[in-house]
C-alpha positions as CSV (number, residue, x, y, z in Angstrom):
1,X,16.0,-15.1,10.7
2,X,12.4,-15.2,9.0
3,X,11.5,-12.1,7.4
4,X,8.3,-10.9,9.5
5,X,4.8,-9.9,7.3
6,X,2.9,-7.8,9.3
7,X,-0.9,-7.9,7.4
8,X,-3.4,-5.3,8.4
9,X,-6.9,-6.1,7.8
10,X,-10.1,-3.7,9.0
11,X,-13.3,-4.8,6.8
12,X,-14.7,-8.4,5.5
13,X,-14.3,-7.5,2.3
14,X,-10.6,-6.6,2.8
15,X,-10.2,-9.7,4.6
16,X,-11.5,-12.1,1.6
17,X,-9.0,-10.6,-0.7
18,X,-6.1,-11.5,1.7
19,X,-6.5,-14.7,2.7
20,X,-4.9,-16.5,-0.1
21,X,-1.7,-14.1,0.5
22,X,-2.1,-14.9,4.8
23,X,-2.2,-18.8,3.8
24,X,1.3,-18.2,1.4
25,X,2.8,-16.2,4.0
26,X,1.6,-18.5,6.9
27,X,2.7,-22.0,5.1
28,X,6.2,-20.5,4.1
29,X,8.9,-21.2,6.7
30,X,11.1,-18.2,5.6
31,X,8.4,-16.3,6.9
32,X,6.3,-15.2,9.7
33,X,2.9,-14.4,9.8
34,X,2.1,-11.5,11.8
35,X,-2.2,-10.0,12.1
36,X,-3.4,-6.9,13.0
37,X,-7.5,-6.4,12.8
38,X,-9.3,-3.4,13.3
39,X,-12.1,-1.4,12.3
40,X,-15.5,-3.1,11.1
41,X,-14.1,-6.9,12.4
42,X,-14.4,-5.8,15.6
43,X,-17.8,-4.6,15.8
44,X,-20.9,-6.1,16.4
45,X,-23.0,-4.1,14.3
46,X,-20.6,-5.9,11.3
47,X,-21.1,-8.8,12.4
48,X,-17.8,-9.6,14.5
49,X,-16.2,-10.9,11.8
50,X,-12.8,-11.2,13.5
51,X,-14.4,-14.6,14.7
52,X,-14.4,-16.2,10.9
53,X,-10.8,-15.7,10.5
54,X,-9.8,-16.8,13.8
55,X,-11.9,-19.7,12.5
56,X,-10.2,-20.1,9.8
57,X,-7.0,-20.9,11.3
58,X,-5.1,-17.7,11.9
59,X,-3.5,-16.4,14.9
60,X,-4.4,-12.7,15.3
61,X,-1.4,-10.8,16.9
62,X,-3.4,-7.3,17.9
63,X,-6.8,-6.4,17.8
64,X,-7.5,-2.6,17.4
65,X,-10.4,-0.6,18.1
66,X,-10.5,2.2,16.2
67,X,-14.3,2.5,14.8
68,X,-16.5,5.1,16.6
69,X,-20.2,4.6,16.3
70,X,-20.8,7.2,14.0
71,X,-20.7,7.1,10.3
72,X,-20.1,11.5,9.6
73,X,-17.5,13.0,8.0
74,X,-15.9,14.5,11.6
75,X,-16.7,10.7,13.0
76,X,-14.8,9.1,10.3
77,X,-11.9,11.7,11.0
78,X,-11.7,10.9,14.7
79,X,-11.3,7.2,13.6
80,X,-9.1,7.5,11.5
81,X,-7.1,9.9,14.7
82,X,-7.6,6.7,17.1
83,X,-6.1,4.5,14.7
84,X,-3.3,6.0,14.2
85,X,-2.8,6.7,18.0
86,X,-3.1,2.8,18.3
87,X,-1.2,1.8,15.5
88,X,1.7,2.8,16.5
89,X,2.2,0.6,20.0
90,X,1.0,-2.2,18.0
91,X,3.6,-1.9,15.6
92,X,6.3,-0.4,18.3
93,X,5.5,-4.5,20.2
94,X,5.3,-6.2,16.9
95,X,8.3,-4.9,15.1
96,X,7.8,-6.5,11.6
97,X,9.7,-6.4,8.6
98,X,6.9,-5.4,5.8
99,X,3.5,-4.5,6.9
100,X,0.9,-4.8,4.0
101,X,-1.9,-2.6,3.1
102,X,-5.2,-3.7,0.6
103,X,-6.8,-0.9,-1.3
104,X,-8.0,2.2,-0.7
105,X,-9.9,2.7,3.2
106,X,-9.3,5.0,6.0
107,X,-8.5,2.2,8.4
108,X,-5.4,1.1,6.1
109,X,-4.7,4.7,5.6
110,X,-4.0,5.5,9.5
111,X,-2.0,1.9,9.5
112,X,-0.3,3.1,6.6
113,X,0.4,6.4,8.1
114,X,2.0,5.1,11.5
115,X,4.1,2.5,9.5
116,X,5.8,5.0,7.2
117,X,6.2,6.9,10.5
118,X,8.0,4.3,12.1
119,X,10.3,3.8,9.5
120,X,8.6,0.3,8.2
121,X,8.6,-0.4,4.5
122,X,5.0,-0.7,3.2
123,X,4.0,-3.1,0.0
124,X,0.3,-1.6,-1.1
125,X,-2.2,-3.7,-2.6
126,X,-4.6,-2.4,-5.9
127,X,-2.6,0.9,-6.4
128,X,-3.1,2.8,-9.0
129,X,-6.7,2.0,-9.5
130,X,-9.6,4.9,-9.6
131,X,-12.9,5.2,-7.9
132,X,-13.7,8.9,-8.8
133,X,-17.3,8.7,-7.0
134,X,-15.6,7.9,-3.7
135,X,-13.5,9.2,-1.0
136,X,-11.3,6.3,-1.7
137,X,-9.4,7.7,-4.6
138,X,-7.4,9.7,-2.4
139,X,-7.0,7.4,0.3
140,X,-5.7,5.2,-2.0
141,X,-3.1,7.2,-3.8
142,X,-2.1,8.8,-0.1
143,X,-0.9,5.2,0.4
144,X,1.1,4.7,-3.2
145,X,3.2,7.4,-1.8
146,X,4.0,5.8,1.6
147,X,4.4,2.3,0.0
148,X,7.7,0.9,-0.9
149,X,6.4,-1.6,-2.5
150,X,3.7,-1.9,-4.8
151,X,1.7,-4.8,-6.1
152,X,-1.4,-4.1,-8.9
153,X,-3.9,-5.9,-10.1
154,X,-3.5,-5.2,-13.9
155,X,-0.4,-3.3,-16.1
156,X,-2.8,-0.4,-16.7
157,X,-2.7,0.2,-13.5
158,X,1.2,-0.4,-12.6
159,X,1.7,2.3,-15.0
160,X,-0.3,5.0,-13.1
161,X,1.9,3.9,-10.0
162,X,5.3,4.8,-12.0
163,X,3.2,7.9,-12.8
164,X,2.8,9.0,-9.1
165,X,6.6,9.0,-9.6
166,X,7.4,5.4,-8.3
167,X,10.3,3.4,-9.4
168,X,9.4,0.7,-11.8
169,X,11.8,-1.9,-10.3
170,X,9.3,-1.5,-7.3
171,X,6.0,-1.6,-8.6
172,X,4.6,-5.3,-9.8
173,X,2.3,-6.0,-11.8
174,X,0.2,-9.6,-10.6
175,X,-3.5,-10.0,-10.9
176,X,-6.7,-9.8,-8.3
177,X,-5.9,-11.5,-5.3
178,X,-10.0,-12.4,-5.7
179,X,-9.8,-14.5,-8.8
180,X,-6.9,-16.6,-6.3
181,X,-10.1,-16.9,-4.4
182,X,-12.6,-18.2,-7.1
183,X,-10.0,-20.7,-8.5
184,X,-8.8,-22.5,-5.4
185,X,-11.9,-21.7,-2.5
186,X,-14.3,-25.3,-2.5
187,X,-17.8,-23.0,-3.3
188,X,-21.0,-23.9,-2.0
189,X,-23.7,-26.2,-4.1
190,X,-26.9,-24.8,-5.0
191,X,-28.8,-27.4,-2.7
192,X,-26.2,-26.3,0.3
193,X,-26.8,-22.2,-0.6
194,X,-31.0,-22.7,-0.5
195,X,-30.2,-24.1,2.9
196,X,-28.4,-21.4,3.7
197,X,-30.9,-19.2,1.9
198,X,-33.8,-20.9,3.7
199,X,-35.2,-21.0,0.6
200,X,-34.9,-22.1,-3.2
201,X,-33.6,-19.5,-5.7
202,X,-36.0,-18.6,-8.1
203,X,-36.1,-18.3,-12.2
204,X,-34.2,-15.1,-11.6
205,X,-31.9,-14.2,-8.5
206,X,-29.6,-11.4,-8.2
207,X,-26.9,-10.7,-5.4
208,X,-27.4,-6.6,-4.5
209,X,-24.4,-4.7,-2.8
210,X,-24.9,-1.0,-2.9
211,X,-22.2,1.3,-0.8
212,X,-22.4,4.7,-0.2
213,X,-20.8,7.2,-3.3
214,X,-19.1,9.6,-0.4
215,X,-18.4,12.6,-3.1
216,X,-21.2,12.3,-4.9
217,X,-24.0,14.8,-4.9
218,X,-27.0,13.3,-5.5
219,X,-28.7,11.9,-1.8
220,X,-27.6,8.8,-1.1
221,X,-31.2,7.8,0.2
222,X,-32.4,8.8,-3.2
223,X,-30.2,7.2,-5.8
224,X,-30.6,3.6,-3.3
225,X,-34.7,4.5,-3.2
226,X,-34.2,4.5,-7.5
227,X,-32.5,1.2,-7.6
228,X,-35.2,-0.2,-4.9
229,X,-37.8,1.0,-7.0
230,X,-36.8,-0.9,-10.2
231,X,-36.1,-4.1,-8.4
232,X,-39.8,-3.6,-7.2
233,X,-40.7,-4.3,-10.9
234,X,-38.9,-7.5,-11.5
235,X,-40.7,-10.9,-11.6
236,X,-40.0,-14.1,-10.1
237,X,-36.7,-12.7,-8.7
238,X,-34.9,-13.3,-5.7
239,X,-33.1,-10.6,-4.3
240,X,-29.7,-10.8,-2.4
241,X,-28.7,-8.2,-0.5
242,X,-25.2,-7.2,1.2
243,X,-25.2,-4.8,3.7
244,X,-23.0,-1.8,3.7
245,X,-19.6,-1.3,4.6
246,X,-18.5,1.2,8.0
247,X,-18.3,4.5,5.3
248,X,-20.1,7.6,5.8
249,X,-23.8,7.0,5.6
250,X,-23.4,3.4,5.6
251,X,-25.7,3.3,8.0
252,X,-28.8,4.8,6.0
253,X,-28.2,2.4,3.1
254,X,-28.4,-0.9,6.0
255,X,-31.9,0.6,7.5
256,X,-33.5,1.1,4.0
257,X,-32.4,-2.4,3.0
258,X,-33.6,-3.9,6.6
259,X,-36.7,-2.3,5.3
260,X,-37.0,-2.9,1.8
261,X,-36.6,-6.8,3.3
262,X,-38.7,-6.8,6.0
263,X,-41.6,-5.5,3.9
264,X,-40.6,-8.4,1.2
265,X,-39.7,-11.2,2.4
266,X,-41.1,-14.0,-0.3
267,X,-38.7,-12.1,-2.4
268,X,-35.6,-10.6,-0.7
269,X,-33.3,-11.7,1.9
270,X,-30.4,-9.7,3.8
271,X,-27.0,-10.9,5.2
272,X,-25.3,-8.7,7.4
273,X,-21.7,-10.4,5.9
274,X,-21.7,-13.1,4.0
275,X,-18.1,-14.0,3.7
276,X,-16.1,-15.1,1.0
277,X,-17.0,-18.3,0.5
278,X,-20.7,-18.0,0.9
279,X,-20.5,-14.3,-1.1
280,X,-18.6,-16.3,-3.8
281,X,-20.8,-19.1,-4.1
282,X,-23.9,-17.2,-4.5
283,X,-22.3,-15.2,-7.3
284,X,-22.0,-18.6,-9.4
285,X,-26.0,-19.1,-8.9
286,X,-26.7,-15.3,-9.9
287,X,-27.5,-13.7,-13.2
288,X,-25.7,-10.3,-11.7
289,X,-24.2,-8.5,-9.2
290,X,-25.9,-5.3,-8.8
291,X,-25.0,-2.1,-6.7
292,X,-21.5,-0.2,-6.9
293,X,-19.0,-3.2,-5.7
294,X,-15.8,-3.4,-6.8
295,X,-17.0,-7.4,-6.7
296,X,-19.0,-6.9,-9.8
297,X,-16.0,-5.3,-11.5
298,X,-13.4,-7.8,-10.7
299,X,-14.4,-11.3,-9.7
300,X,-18.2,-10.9,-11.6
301,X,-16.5,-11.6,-14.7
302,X,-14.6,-14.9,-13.7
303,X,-18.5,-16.5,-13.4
304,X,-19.9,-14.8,-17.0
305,X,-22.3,-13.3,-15.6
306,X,-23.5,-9.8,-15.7
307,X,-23.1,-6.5,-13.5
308,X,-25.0,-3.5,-13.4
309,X,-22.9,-1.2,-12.3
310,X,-25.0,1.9,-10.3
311,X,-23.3,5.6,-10.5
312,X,-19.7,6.7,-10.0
313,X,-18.3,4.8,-7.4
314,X,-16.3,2.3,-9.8
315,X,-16.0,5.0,-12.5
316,X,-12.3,5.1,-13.8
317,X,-11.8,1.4,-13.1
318,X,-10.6,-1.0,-16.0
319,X,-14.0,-2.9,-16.6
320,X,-14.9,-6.5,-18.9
321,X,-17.4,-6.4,-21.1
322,X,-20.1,-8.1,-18.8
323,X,-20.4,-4.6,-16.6
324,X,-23.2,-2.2,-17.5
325,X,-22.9,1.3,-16.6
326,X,-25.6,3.0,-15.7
327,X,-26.9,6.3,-13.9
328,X,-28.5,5.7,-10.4
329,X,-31.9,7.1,-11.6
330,X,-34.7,4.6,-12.1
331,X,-34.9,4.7,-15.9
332,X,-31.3,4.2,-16.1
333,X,-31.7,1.0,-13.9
334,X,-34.7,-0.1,-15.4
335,X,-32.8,-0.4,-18.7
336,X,-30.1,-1.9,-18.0
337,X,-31.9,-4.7,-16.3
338,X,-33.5,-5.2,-20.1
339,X,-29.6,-4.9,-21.4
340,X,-29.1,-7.8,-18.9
341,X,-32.0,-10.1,-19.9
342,X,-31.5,-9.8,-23.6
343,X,-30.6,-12.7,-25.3
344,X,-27.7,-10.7,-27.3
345,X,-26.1,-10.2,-24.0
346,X,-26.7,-13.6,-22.5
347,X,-25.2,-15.0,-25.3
348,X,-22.2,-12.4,-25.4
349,X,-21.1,-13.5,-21.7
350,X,-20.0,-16.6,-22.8
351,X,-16.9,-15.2,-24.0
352,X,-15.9,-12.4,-21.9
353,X,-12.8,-12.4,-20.5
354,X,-11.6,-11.0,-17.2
355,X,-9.1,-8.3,-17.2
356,X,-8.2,-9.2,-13.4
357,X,-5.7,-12.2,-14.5
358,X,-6.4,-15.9,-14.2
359,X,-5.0,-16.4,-10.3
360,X,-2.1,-17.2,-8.5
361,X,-1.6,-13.3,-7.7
362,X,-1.1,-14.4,-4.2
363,X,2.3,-16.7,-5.2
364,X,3.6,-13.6,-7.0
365,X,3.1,-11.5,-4.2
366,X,4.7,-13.6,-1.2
367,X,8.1,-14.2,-3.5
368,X,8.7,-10.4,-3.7
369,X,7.6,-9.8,0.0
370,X,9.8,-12.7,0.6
371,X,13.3,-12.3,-1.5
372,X,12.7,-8.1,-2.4
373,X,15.9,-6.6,-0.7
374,X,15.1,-3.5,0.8
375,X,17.9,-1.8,2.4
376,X,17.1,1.9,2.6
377,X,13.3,3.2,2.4
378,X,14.9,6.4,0.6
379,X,12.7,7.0,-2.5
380,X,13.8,8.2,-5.6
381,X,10.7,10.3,-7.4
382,X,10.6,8.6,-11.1
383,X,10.0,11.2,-13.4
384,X,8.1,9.5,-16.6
385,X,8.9,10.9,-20.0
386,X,5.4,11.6,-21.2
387,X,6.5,10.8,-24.7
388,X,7.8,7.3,-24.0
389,X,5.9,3.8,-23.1
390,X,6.3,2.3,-19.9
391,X,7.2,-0.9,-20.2
C-alpha cells in the first residue's frame, strides 16, 4: 500500500519552497500525493494563488478557509481557532500517513496542532532556525515539539532540534529546499522579465520585500517610512517591490508600498505575488534583495549578489557573507546601500558561498518520508550533555 504524504501549504512563499518535494512525492509510485491549502492562497486580496499550483499540475485534495479579514493580534488568534476547527475533518477524510509542515506560521501551527491531535506523525521543515524579531520563533519551535520528524536546512541548526530534546536518529540534516529551486527551475531571461516588468531594468535595480517585525517595538509604519526614504535618494534605480505576507499589520506595509508606487512610477513597480519563478528570476537581474526576507538570507546568496538585511526579523539566522545587517533607521540604510555599491564588496561576492547547501534537499527529504519506519509516535526527550559535541 503507498505510504500517503499529506503536504499542507497556506502562503506563496510556503508554496515555492515545496514544490520540488510535491513533484518527488508526486512522481514516486511508493507514494501518494495528498494537498491541503489554506490561508493567504485562498484569498483574493493575495492574489488567489491556489490557481498557480493547480496550474502547475497538482491535484488539491481540500481547500481550507481559515484567514479572517483582519490582520490584529485577536484576528490572527481566531484564525488560527478556525483552522484548527477545520483541520481536523480534513485530515479525519484524508487519513494520511505523514503530513508535512514548512517553517514557522500560524496557519502550519493550527495544521500542526490538529495532526498531533489526531495521532498523525508530523516531519517539520526549517526547525531549529531563529527569527528573534518575529512571532515566528515560537510558532516554529511549538511545531519541533509536535514533529516526529524533522528535516533542517543546515547542521547548526539540526543541533538546536536535538537541543529541544529530539532524538538525533530523527532529526536530518539536508539543505534549503529553495536552492532545489534555483538549480533545477528554467528562470526567466532579462528580455522576457522587462516584458513582464513593462519596462527595461535600469543601471541599478533592486527587488524590495519588507514584512512586518510582529515583536518588535519600533512602529512598523516608521521603520518601512525609513527604508522608503533612502530608496528616495537612489539614482537611476528601479525598484521592485513584494507585497506583504497575511501577518499582523501586513496590511499597512501593502498600502504604503501601493503608495510609495503610485506616486513613482518611472521608478518603482509592485507585484502583489510574484511567484517562484518570476520572484527567482528577477533576483538573478538584481544587485540585492532588500527588506527582512528570509529570501535574502537563503537563496540571495546562490546568485552573488547582495542583501540588506532591515532590523530583527532574521536576527539569529546563520547568514553568508553577502547579507548586510543593518538598523531600520534611515542612516543605517543609507549606509549600507554605500556598503553595497563599493567596489570592495562587489568584488567580495564573487566568492561567497551559501551556507544553505548546493540542492537536492528535496531527494533527501522524500527517501526518509518514504522508507523512515515509524511505528509508535511515543517520544523520548533527548537530554544533551552540554559538555559533549553533537555529532
Amino acid at each position: 500500500m503507498k505510504r500517503k504524504i499529506c503536504i499542507f501549504t497556506g502562503s506563496r512563499a510556503e508554496y515555492g519552497l515545496l514544490k520540488p518535494l510535491m513533484d518527488e512525492i508526486k512522481n514516486d509510485n511508493d507514494l501518494k500525493l495528498q494537498l491541503v491549502i489554506s490561508g493567504m492562497h485562498l484569498s483574493p486580496e493575495f492574489g488567489l494563488t491556489y490557481k498557480e499550483i493547480e496550474k502547475d499540475g497538482f491535484a488539491v485534495d481540500e481547500k481550507v478557509e481559515m484567514l479572517l479579514s483582519s490582520d490584529t493580534p485577536v484576528g490572527i488568534s481566531k484564525s488560527i481557532g478556525l483552522g484548527i476547527i477545520s483541520y481536523a475533518d480534513v485530515l479525519e477524510r484524508l487519513k494520511p500517513d505523514i503530513t508535512v509542515v514548512l517553517g514557522d506560521r500560524f496557519e502550519a501551527l493550527a495544521f500542526a496542532v490538529t495532526s498531533f491531535t489526531l495521532k498523525i506523525p508530523i516531519a517539520h521543515l526549517y526547525g531549529g532556525e531563529i527569527t528573534i524579531g518575529a512571532l515566528d520563533d515560537g510558532y516554529r519551535h511549538a511545531i519541533t515539539k509536535l514533529a516526529y520528524l524533522h528535516f533542517t536546512s543546515t547542521n547548526e541548526y539540526r543541533k538546536r532540534v536535538i537541543q529541544l530534546g529530539e532524538e538525533p536518529e530523527r532529526v536530518f540534516n539536508v539543505g534549503a529546499l529553495g536552492i532545489d529551486n534555483i538549480k533545477k527551475m528554467n528562470l526567466l531571461t532579462k528580455r522576457e522579465l522587462e516584458k513582464i516588468f513593462g519596462r527595461k531594468l535600469k543601471k541599478r535595480n533592486l527587488l524590495i520585500t519588507f514584512h512586518p517585525v510582529t515583536l518588535s517595538e519600533q512602529p512598523l509604519e516608521e521603520q518601512f517610512n525609513e527604508l522608503l526614504k533612502a530608496l528616495d535618494e537612489l539614482k537611476d534605480t528601479l525598484l521592485i517591490f513584494t507585497k506583504s505576507n497575511a501577518d499582523i499589520e501586513g496590511r499597512k506595509i501593502n498600502r504604503l508600498i501601493d503608495e510609495y508606487v503610485s506616486k513613482n512610477k518611472e521608478k518603482a513597480i509592485v507585484f502583489t505575488n510574484m511567484g517562484q519563478v518570476l520572484y527567482l528570476s528577477t533576483m538573478q537581474y538584481v544587485d540585492a534583495v532588500v527588506g527582512n526576507s528570509s529570501s535574502g538570507i537563503i537563496e540571495a546568496p546562490s546568485f552573488k549578489i547582495g542583501t540588506i538585511n532591515i532590523g530583527e526579523r532574521q536576527k539569529g539566522r546563520i547568514k553568508a557573507k553577502s547579507v548586510i545587517d543593518c538598523e531600520p533607521k534611515y542612516e543605517s540604510i543609507k549606509k549600507a546601500f554605500d556598503i553595497l555599491y563599493s567596489k570592495k564588496f562587489q568584488d567580495s561576492l564573487k566568492s561567497v558561498e551559501n551556507p544553505y547547501g548546493n540542492g537536492n534537499a528535496a531527494i533527501r527529504i522524500k527517501k526518509v518520508l518514504k522508507n523512515f519506519p515509524i511505528r509508535s509516535l511515543k517520544k523520548k526527550f533527548y537530554d544533551v550533555n552540554y559538555t559533549l559535541q553533537i555529532e
